[in-house]
C-alpha positions in Angstrom: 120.2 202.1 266.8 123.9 201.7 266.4 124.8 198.2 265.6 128.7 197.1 266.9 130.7 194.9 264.4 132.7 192.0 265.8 135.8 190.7 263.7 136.6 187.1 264.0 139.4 185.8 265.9 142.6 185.9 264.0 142.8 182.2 263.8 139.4 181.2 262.4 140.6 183.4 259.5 143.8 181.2 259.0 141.7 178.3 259.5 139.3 179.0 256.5 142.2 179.5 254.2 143.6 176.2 255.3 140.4 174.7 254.2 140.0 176.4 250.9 143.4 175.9 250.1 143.1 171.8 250.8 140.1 171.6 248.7 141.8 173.3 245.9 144.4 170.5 245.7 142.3 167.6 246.6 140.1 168.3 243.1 143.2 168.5 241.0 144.2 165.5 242.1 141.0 164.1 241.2 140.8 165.4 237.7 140.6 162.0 235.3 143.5 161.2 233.1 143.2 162.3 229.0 142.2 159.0 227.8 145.0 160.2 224.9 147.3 159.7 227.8 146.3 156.0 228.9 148.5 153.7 228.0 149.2 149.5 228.6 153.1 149.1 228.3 153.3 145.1 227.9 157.6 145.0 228.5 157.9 140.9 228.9 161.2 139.4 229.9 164.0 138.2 227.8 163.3 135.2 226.1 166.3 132.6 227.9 168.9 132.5 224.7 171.3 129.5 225.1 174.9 129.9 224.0 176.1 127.5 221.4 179.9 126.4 221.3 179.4 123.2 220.3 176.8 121.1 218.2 176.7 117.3 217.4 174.6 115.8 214.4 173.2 112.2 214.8 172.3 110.9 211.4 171.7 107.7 209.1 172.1 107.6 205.3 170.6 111.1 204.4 172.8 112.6 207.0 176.2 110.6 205.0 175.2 112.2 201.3 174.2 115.1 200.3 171.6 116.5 202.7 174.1 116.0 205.6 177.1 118.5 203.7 173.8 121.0 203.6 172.9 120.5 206.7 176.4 120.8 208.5 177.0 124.0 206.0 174.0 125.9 206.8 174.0 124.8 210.6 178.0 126.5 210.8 176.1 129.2 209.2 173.9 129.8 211.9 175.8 129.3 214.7 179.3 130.8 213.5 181.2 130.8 217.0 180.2 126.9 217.2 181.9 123.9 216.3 179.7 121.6 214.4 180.3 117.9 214.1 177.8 115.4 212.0 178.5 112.0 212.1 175.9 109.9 209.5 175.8 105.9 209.5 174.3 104.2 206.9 171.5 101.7 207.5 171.9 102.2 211.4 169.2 104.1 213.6 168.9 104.8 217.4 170.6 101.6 218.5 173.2 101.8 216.2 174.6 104.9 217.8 173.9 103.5 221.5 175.7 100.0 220.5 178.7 101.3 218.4 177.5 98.9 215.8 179.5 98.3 212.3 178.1 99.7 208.6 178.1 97.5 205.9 177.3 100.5 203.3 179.6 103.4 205.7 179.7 105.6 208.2 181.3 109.5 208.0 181.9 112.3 210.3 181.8 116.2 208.9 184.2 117.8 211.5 184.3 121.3 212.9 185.9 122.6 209.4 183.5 121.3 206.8 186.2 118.2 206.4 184.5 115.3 205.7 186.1 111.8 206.7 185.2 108.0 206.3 185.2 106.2 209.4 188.2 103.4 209.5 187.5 100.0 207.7 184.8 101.6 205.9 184.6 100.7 201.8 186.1 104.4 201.4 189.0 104.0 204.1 189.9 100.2 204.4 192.1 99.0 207.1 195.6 98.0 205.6 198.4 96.0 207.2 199.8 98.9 209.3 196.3 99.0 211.1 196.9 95.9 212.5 194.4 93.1 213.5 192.3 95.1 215.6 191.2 97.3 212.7 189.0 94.8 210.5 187.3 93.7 214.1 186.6 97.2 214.4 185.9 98.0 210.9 183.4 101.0 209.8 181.8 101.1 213.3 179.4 103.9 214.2 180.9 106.0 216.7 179.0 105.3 220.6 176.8 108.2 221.4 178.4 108.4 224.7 181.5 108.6 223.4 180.6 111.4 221.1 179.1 113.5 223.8 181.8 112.8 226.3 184.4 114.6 223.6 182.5 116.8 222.0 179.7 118.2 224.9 177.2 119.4 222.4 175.2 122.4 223.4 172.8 121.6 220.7 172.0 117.7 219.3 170.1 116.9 216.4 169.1 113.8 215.9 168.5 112.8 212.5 167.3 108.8 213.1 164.2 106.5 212.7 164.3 105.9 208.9 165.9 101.9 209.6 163.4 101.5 212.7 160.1 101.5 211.2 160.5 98.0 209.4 160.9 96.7 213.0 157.1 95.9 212.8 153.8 97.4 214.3 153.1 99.6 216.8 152.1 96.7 219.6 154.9 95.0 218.7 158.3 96.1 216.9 158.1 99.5 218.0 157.9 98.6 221.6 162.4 98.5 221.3 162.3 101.6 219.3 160.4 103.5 222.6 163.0 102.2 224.8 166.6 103.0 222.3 164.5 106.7 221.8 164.3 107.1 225.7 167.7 105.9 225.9 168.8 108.9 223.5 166.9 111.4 225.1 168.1 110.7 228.3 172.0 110.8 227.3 171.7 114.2 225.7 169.6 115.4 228.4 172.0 114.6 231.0 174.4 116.8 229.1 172.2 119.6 229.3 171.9 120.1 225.4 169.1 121.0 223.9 167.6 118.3 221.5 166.0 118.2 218.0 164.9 114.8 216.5 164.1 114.9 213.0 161.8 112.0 212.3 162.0 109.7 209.3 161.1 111.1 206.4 158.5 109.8 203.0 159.4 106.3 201.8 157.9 105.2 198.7 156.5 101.8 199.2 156.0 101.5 202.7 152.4 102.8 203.9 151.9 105.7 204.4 149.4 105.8 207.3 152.0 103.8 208.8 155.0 106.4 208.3 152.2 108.8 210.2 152.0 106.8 212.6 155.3 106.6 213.6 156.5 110.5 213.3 153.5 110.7 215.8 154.8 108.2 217.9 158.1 109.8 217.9 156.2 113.2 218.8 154.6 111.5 222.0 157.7 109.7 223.0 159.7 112.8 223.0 157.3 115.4 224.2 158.5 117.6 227.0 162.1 116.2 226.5 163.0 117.2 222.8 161.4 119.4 219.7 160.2 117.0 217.2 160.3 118.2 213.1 157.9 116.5 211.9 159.7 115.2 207.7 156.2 114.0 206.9 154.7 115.2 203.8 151.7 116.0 205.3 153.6 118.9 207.0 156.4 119.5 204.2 155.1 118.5 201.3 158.2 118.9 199.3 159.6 115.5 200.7 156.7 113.7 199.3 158.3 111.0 198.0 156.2 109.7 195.5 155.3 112.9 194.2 159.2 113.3 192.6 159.1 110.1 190.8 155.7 110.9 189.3 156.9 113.9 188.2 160.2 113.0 187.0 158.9 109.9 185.5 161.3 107.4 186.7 161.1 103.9 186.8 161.9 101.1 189.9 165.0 100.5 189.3 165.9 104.6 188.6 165.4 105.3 192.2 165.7 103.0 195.9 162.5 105.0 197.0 163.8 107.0 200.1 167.1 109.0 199.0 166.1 112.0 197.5 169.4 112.4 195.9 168.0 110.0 192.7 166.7 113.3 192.0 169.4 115.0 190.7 169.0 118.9 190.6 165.6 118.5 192.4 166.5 115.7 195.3 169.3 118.9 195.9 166.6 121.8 196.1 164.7 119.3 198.0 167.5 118.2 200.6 168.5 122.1 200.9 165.0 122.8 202.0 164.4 120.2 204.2 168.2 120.8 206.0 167.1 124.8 206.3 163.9 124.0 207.7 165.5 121.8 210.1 168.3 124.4 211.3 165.3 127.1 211.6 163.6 124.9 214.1 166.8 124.7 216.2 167.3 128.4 216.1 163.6 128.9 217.7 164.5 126.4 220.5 167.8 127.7 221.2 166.9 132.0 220.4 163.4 132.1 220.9 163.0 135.4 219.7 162.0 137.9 222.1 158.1 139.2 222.3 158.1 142.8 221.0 157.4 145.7 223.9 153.9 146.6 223.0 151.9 150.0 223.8 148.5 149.8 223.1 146.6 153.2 223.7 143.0 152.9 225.8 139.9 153.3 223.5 138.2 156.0 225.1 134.5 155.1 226.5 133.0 157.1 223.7 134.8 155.9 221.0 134.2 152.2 222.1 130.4 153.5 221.8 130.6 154.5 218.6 132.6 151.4 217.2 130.0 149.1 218.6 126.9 151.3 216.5 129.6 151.6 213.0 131.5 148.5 213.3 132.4 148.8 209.6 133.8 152.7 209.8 137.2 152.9 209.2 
């Protein structure tokens, strides 16, 4: 018997290649990626960098000797478009600044170009007859914070203060004043939109020193959220340990005034350089945190995880 063949339609042909051809390209797409190929790209943001044009230094008797010319030298250093001004008063502290109180023992500003100058009516700079009446009433005063930050509109302030508030009396009681003059400060600077360092006080020989913990920790929970604190106790830079020097150098009482490291000689130097570098470092990570590094970090395939979990020690 003769058997007819039939050819398909035309169009179920076409259809069929339609279909092959769309299952061909659905499976390449779903071929897996080489693990070799998987990548995490972390690519974070800029870390915010202010710009500093102008910087004001708030300090008390370290700030006028020695460790203030390091400080003001190695902060013009770091910020060489900026001009830096310190201004150190002896025996004064927060309220000194916020009263425009008179030194009996000085008070001295570092301007922009290194000079250093004494205050008028000071020991180092007395008024004379050509200053006129109103000098003596106004003799060696500390400059008012307001004023300073009116003229000068800091983009950085370190505050280098606290060292003549701690004899004010306990935490329940003297230090009470010291909470409010701090807030006071903070709130000046803030309103200025500078960013703010306060240095607390550093080692004193014969006062406790539990005590002088105390109070750099008070000055870290007074400030937090509104200023960096650097912490000048030993127990986080040992070299100002205090008492340590004099054991070592073997001095006597009356070879040192147990606070000023400059009784030291060549070592009080090393030791104010360190401390005044350590200080600037801090107040570059506040004002150039430095930017997280773009990170690639390639997938562990499945098996390999496998076999790091049975040879943990293999290289």
């Amino acid at each position: 018997m003769e058997h007819s063949c039939h050819k398909p339609p035309i169009w179920t042909v076409f259809l069929g290649f339609l279909l092959l051809a769309s299952s061909v390209h659905t499976s390449v797409l779903a071929t897996p990626p080489d693990p070799a190929e998987d990548t995490v790209k972390a690519s974070p943001s800029p870390a915010p960098v202010k710009v500093i044009r102008s910087v004001l230094v708030l300090a008390d008797s370290h700030g006028a000797g020695y460790f203030g010319r390091q400080l003001h030298k190695i902060l013009r250093k770091a910020y060489p478009d900026a001009k830096v001004t310190l201004v150190g008063a002896c025996g004064k502290a927060e309220g000194g600044f916020l009263g425009g109180n008179s030194s009996h023992c000085g008070v001295i500003t570092i301007n922009r170009w290194g000079r250093l100058q004494h205050v008028k009516g000071c020991a180092k700079n007395p008024c004379t007859e050509a200053d006129g009446p109103k000098c003596l009433k106004r003799a060696c005063r500390t400059p008012k914070l307001r004023t300073l930050l009116r003229k000068i509109k800091p983009d950085l302030t370190i505050v280098q203060l606290g060292g003549n508030s701690w004899y004010m009396g306990s935490m329940e009681k003297g230090w009470r004043r010291v909470v409010k003059r701090v807030h006071t400060v903070a709130d000046l600077i803030l309103k200025k939109d500078s960013a703010c360092v306060w240095v607390t006080p550093s080692d004193h020989f014969y006062w406790p020193q539990d005590s002088q913990d105390a109070f750099a920790a008070f000055y870290e929970k007074t400030l937090d959220g509104r200023c960096t604190v650097f912490n000048s106790r030993p127990s986080h830079r040992p070299y100002l340990n205090y008492r340590e020097s004099v054991e070592a150098l073997g001095l006597k009482r009356r070879q040192h005034d147990g606070i000023h490291y400059g009784w030291f000689k060549a070592r009080g130097r090393t030791i104010s350089k360190q401390w005044a570098s350590d200080i600037v470092s801090l107040a570059l990570e506040v004002t150039h945190p430095k930017k997280l590094p773009t990170s690639t970090t390639q997938a562990t395939p499945p098996s390999a995880q496998s076999d790091q979990a049975v040879a943990p020690n293999s290289p």
